[in-house]
C-alpha positions as CSV (number, residue, x, y, z in Angstrom):
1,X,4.0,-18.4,260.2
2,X,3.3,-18.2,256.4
3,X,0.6,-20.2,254.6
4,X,0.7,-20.5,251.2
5,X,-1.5,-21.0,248.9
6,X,-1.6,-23.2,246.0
7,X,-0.7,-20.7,243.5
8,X,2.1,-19.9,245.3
9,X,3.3,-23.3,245.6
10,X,2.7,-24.6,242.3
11,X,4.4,-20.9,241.0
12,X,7.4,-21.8,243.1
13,X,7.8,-25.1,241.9
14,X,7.3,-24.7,238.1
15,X,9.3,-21.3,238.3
16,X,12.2,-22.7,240.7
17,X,12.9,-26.6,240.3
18,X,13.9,-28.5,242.6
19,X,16.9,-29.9,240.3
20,X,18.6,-26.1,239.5
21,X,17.6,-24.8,242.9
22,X,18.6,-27.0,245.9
23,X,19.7,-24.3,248.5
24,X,16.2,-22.6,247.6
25,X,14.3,-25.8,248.3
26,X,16.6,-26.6,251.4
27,X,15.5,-23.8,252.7
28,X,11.9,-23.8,252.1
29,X,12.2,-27.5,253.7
30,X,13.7,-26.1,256.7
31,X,10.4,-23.8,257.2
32,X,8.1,-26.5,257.1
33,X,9.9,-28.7,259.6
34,X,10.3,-25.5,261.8
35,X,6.4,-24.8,261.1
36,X,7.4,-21.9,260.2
37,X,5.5,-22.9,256.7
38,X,2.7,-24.3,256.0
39,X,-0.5,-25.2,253.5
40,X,-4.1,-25.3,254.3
41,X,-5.9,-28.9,253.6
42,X,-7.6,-26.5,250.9
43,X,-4.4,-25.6,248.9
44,X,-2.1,-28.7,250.1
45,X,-5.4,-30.8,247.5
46,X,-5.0,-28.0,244.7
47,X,-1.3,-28.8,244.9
48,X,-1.5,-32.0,245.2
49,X,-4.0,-32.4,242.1
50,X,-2.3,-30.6,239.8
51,X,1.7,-31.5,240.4
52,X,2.4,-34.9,242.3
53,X,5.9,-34.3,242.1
54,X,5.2,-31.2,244.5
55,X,2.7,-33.0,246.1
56,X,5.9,-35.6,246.9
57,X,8.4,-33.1,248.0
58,X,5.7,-31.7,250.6
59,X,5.1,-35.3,252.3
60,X,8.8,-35.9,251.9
61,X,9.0,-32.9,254.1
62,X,6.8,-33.4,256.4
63,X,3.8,-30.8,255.9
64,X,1.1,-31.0,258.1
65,X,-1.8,-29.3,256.2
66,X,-4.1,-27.2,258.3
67,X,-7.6,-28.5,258.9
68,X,-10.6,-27.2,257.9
69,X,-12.1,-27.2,261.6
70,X,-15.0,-25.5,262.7
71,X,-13.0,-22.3,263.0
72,X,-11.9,-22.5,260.0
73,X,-15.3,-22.8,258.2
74,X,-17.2,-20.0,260.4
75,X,-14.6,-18.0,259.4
76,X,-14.8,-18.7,255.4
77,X,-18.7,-18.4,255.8
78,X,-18.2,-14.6,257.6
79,X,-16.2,-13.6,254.9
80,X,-18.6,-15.0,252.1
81,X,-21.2,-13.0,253.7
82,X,-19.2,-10.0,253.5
83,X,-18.1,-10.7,250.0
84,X,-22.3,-10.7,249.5
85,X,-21.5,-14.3,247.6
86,X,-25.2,-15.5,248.5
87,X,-25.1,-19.3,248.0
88,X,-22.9,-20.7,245.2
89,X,-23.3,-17.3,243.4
90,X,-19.4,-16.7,243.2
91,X,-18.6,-14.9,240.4
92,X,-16.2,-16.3,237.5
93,X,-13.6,-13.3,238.3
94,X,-13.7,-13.4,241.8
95,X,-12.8,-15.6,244.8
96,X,-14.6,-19.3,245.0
97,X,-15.1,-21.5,248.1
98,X,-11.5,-22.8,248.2
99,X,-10.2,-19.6,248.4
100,X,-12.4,-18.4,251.0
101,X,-11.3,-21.5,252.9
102,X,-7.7,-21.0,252.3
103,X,-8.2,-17.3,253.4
104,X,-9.9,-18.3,256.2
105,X,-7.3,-20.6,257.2
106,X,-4.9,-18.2,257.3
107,X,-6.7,-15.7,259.4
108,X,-7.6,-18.2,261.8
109,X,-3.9,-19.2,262.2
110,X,-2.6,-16.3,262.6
111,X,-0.6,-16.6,259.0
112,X,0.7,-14.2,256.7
113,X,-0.6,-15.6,253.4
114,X,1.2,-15.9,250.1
115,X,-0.7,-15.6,247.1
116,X,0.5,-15.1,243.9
117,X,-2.9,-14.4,242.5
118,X,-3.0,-10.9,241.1
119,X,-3.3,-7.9,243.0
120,X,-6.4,-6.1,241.5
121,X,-5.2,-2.2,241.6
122,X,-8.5,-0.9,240.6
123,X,-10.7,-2.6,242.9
124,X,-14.0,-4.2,241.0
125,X,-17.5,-2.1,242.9
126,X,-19.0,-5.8,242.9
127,X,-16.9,-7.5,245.9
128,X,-17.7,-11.1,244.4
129,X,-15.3,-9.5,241.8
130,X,-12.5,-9.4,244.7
131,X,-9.5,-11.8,244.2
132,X,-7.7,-12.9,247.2
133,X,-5.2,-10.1,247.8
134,X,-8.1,-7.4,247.6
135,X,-10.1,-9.9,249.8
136,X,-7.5,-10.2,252.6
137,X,-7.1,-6.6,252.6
138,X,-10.8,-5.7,253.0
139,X,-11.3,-7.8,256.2
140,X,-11.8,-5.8,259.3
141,X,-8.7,-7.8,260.3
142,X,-6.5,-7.3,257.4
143,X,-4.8,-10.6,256.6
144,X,-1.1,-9.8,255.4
145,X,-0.7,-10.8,251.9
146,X,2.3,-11.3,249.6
147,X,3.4,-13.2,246.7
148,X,6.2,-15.9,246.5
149,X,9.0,-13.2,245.3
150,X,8.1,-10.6,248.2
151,X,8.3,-13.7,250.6
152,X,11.7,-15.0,249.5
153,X,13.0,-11.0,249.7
154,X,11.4,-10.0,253.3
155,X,12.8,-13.3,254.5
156,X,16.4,-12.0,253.2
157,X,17.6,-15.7,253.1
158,X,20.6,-16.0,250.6
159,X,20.7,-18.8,248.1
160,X,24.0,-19.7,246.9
């Protein structure tokens, strides 16, 4: 299962409309009725705050976001602790709660994440500094990360 997160979403949908890319959005419909895609509750409110049209398309289709159960928030709250974020001391440049959340979601779940947050290839020494690829990869468990391009190419769908 893949779990995106909002700025994967939001990238797809602002890069790839719906109008000049039907077989693309076909497709990406046909993975969230499968389950085979999905949103946290986290991202699915980012989305839906900044592009109702998206938000539309994603009800239209069915997506059932992923609660933020208990699982999910012990999770977020292990990670925060090993990010060092003590209280709401996040740091500007770094991950905040909603990304720990989403993270967390997607660890819990068994997900591959997409993220198309940018990969950080000289990793900050402050780990509040770490942005959610670097975070996913510094789990004990790495979470697999990738952003919306990498996801279209592994899935080797053609659009046309």
């Amino acid at each position: 299962m893949q779990m995106f997160d909002a700025s994967s979403m939001i990238y797809a949908w602002d890069n790839y409309p719906l109008g000049q890319f039907p077989p693309l959005w076909a497709w990406l419909g046909s993975q969230v009725n499968a389950k085979l895609l999905t949103l946290s509750e986290t991202a699915f409110k980012e989305v839906c705050d900044k592009s109702p049209e998206c938000e539309d398309w994603l009800k239209e289709n069915q997506l059932t976001p992923i609660k933020n159960d208990g699982l999910v928030l012990s999770e977020a709250a292990s990670i925060k602790s090993l990010l060092q974020i003590e209280g709401d001391n996040y740091h500007v440049n770094g991950v905040d709660e909603n990304d720990l959340l989403i993270i967390a979601a997607s660890r819990v779940n068994a997900a591959q994440l997409v993220s198309n947050e940018a990969k950080q290839p000289n990793l900050p020494s402050d780990l509040r500094r770490y942005k959610i690829p670097a975070v996913c990869a510094h789990l004990n468990s790495p979470v697999p990360c990738q952003d919306f391009i990498d996801y279209i190419k592994a899935s080797q769908a053609v659009f046309g």
